[in-house]
N, C-alpha and C positions, 0 to 999 in steps of 0.2 A: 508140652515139654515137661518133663521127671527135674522138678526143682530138688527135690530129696538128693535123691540118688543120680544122678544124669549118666548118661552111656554118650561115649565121646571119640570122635573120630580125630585120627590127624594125617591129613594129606601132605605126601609129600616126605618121605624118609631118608630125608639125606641127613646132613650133621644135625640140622636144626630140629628133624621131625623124629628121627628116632630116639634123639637124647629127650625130646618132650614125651615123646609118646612112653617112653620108660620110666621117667620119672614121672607122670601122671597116673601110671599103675602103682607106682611104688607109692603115692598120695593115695590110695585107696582105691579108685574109679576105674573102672570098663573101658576097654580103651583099643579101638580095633587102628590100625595104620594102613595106609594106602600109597601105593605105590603103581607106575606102571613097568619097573622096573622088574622083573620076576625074578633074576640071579637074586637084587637085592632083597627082594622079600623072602625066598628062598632061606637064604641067611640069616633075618632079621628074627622067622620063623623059628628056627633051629638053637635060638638064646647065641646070636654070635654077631656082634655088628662087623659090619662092611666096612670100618675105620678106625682108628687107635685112636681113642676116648678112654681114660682112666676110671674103672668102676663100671662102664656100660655095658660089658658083657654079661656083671654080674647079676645086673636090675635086668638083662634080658634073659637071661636062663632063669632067674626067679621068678618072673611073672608069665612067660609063656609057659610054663609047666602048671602053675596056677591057673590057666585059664584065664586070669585078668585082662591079658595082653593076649591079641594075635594082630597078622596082619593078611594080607589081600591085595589082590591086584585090580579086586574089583570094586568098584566107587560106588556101586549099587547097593551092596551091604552096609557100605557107613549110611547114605543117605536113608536107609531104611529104615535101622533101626540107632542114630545115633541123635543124640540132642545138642548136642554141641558139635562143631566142627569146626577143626583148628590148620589151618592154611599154611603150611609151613614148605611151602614149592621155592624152587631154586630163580633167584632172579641176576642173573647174569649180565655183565656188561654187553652191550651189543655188538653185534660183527658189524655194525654199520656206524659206529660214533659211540661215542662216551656213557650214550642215555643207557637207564634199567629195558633188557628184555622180558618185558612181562607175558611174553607167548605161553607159556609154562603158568605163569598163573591163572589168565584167562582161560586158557583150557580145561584148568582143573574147575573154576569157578562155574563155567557152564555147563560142563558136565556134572556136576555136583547138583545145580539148579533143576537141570530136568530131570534127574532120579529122585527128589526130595517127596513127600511124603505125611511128612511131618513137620508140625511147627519145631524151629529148631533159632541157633544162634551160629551165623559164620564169623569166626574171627581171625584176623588177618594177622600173622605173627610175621610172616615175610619182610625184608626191606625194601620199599617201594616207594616212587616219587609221592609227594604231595598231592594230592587231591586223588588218589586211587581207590581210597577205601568210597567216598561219594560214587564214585563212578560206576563200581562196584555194586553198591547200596540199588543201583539204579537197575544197574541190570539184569539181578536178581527179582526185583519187581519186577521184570519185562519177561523171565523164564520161567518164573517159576507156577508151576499149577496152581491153579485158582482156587481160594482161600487157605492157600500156606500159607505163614509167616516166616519170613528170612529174614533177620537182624541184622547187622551189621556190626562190628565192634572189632577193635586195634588191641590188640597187647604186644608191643615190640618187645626182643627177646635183648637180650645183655649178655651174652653165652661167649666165655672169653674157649678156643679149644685149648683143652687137653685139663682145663675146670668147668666144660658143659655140666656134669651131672651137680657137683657142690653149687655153684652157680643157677640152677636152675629149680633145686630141692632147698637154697638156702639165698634168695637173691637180695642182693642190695637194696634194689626197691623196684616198683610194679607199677607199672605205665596201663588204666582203662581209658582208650579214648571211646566212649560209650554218647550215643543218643537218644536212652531210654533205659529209668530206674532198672527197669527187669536186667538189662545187659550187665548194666553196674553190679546186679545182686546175685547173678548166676557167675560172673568170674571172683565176687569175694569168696561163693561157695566154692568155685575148684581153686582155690589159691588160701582157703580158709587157716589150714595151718601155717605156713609159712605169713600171714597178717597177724594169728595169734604169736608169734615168736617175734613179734616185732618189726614187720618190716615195713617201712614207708611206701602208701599207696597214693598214687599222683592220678585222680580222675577227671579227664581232662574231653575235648573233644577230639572227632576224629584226625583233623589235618592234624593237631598240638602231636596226639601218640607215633603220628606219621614220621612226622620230621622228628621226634624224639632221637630215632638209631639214629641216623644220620645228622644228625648232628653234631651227636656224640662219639661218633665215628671221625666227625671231621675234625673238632676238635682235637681230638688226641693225636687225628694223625698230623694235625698242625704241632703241636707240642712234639712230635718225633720230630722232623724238619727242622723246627730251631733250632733244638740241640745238636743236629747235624748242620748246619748255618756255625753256630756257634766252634763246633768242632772243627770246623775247614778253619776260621778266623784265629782257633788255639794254637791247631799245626804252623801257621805261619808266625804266630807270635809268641812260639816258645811256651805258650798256657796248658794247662793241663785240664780239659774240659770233664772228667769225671769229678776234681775237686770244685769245679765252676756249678755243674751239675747238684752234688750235694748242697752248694752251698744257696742256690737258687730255690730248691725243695725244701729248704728250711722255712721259706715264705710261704703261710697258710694259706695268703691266694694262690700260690702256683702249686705245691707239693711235687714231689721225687717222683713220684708216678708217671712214667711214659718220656722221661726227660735221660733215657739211655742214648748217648750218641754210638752209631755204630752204618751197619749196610741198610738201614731203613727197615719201611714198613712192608709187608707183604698181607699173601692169606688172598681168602676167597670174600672178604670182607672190608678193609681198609680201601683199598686201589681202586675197584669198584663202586662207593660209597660214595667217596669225594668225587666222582667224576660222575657219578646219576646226579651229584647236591648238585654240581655245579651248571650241567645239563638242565637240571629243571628250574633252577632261580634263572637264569637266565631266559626261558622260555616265560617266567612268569614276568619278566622286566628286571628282576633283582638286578642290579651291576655288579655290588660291591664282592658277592659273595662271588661270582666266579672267579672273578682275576684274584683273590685271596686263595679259590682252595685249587687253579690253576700253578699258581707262585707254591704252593706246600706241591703238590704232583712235582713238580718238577727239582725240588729241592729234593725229593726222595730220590729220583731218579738219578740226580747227584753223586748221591749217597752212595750208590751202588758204583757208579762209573768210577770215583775217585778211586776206592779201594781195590775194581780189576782194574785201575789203571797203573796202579802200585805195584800188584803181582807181578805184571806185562815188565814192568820197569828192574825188579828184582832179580825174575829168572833168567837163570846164565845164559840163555840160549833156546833155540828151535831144538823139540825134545825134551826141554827140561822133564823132569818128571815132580809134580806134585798134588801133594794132599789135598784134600779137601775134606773139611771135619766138618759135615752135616748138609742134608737139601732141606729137609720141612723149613719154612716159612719161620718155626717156634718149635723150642721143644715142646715134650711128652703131646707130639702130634706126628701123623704120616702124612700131611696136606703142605703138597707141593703147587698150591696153586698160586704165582707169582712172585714165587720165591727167590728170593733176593741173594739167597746161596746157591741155590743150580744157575742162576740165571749170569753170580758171578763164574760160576765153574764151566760155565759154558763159552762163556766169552774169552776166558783164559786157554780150553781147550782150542777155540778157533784159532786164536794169533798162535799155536803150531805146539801146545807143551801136553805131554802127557799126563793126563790129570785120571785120579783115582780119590774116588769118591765112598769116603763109609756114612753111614748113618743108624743110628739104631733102628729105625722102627720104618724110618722112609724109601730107603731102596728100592722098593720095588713099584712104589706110584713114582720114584725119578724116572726110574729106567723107561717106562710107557714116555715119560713125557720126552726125555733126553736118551734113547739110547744109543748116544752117539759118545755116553763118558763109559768111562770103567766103573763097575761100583764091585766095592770088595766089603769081604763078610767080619772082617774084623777092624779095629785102630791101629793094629799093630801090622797087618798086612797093607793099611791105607800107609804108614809111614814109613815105611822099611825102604830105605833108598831113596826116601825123599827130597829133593833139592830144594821147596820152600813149602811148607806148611799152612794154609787158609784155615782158620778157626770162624765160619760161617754162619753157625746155629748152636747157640749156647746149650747143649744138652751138658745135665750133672758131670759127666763121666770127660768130658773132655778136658773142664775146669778143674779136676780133682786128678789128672793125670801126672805122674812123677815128669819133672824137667828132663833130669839126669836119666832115666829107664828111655824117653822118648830120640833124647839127643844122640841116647846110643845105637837106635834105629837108621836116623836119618844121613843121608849122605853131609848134606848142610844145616847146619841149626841155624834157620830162617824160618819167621815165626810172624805172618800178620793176623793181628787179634781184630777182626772183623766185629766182634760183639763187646770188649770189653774187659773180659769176667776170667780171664788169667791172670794170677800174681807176675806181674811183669817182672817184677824185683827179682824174685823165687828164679825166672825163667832164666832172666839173664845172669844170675849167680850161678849157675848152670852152666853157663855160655853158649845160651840163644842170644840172639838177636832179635830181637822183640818193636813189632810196628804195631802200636793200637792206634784207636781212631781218635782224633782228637789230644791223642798225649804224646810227650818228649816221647825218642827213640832209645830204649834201655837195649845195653852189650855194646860190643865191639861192631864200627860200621860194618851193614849188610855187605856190601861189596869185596871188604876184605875178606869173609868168610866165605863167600862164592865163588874165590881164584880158586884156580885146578890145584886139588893137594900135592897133583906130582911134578907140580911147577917150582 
């Protein structure tokens, strides 16, 4: 193995592997990616990612043109000439229960195995149950051609979307779950500058790096749940859970961070996480931890039902017609994977209301998923004759939109703030009617604003 210089593959180009494998060029390093996906290598190729990631495009047009970066469909080339190989394959909840499908990465793992070559280091960046990377570790001894060395070693990723590249080129801190100085001393090398600018490195072993994401996945998305817990207990008792929220984050145990009450958690990430943690403590005997991050699952699920349950309760009628302000999961992203905004706009289209749906950047991964809404190309054609407004997905442009420009649009100025992050005050000095999550209802009651005007 090239300790100097190391030449580094990275399997697997979805959010995870592409945002790595470009910031690993833009670190300096050779850096081929693998895919069996060919549209998407195609693209990856041609300096253009297959997703809305802020800055990605730009690290990918600068380093395939350089040379640094390409990528392949074929796994033969990384195993051949690469020294590092970084595991960044999709692990999905399963069609069959809660647990991680790891088909996708044992595939990759043993096909990687029987092309190797060279002494080399696999490192698992995937999220994957506990005790995988051992498993792993084992089976590559059992593929791999006699007298290679295949390593073993965890770096879990911390990749929030739509800050993958800042996040990844500038991270909080770096997880080695390693079983041998060499592992330890080849990831300080490719991670060398970002350890010079400071960042906290945690060397741990492999289950410790395992359970690191998921953990800290679960955590947080426990910390989303409260404040919606909290936020149902405010609507009923007249409290204002954004002031509750604030005032909570002031405590340096708990911090503001993640403590936004609104339509919960979503992504290709959170929903999945807690429910492979909870899957596998459970298989290992653990008690405590399923029914804790089963009680967060379904407080999310809450989250969501309350507020299409609000809409349903709002709209004048079979037909209504309304807005829907965003599908992504989060803004500055196009990832609609359990998104908490289509999934309400869907539910609302069901019980019979014509729902129109804009979004900046995600329209067109809804439509694949839901093409059963309308999606329209602007805000102003999503609200033009509107009867009640959903504010979904906090993108800049929705919060920053004039009251009065909007209200002029709409049939009815009926306004539920799913995310929070409208001046309520602003909206209803306007005269909206304004429903957020967790807080008093600001304007004139919805109902009276919903009679027929030519009544």
């Amino acid at each position: 193995m090239n300790l100097t210089t190391p030449t580094i593959s990275v399997i697997g180009t979805g959010y995870l592997g592409a945002t790595h494998a470009a910031c690993l060029a833009e670190l300096g390093f050779r850096v081929v990616g693998v895919d069996r996906d060919r549209d998407k290598i195609a693209r990856l190729a041609a300096g253009e990612a297959p997703f809305s990631e802020p800055g990605l495009d730009d690290l990918l047009r600068r380093h395939t043109a350089s040379g640094r970066l390409r990528f392949t469909t074929a796994i033969r080339v990384a195993a051949e000439h690469a020294d590092v190989h970084f595991l960044c394959v999709g692990t999905p909840q399963s069609a069959a229960g809660p647990e991680a499908d790891l088909a996708g990465l044992w595939a990759a793992v043993r096909d990687l195995g029987r092309h190797l070559t060279r002494d080399c280091l696999v490192v698992g960046k995937s999220t994957v149950p506990v005790g995988t990377a051992a498993a792993m570790a084992a089976e590559l001894g059992r593929i791999v051609p006699p007298r290679i060395s295949a390593n073993v070693a965890w770096n879990p990723e911390f990749l929030r979307e739509g800050h993958g590249v800042q996040d990844t080129l500038h991270p909080d801190r770096l997880v080695f779950g390693v079983d041998s100085p060499s592992a330890e001393l080849t990831l300080r090398l490719l991670y060398e500058r970002p350890i010079a600018a400071g960042v906290p490195v945690h060397v741990t072993d492999l289950a410790t790096a395992e359970l690191a994401k998921s953990a800290a996945n679960g955590f947080l998305a426990t910390k989303v749940s409260f404040v919606n817990a909290m936020a149902e207990i405010s609507e009923r008792a007249g409290a204002d859970v954004v002031a509750l929220a604030d005032i909570l984050g002031d405590d340096p145990r708990i911090g503001r961070s993640f403590l936004d009450a609104g339509i919960g958690f979503g992504g290709g990430c959170l929903p999945k996480d807690i429910r492979a943690l909870a899957a596998r403590a459970a298989a290992l005997g653990a008690s405590s931890a399923p029914a804790l991050l089963h009680a967060v699952d379904e407080a999310n699920a809450r989250a969501r039902s309350r507020v299409a349950d609000l809409a349903l309760e709002l709209c004048p009628g079979a037909g209504a017609r309304v807005a829907v302000l965003g599908a992504a999961f989060k803004p500055r992203s196009d990832d609609v994977r359990d998104s908490p905004a289509l999934d309400i706009a869907r539910r609302v289209h069901r019980a019979g209301a014509e729902v129109r749906v804009y979004d900046p950047e995600a329209s067109l991964n809804a439509r694949a998923v839901a093409p059963e809404l309308t999606y329209v190309a602007s805000l102003e054609t999503a609200l033009r004759g509107a009867e009640l407004v959903l504010h979904l997905t906090e993108w800049p442009e929705f919060a920053a939109m004039d009251p009065r420009w909007a209200a002029r649009l709409v049939r009815w100025p009926v306004i539920i703030d799913g995310r929070n992050r409208i001046d309520s005050g602003r909206w209803a000095a306007a005269g909206w009617t304004v429903h957020s999550v967790g807080r008093p209802r600001r304007g004139a009651p919805a109902r009276a604003l919903v009679a027929d005007p030519a009544g």
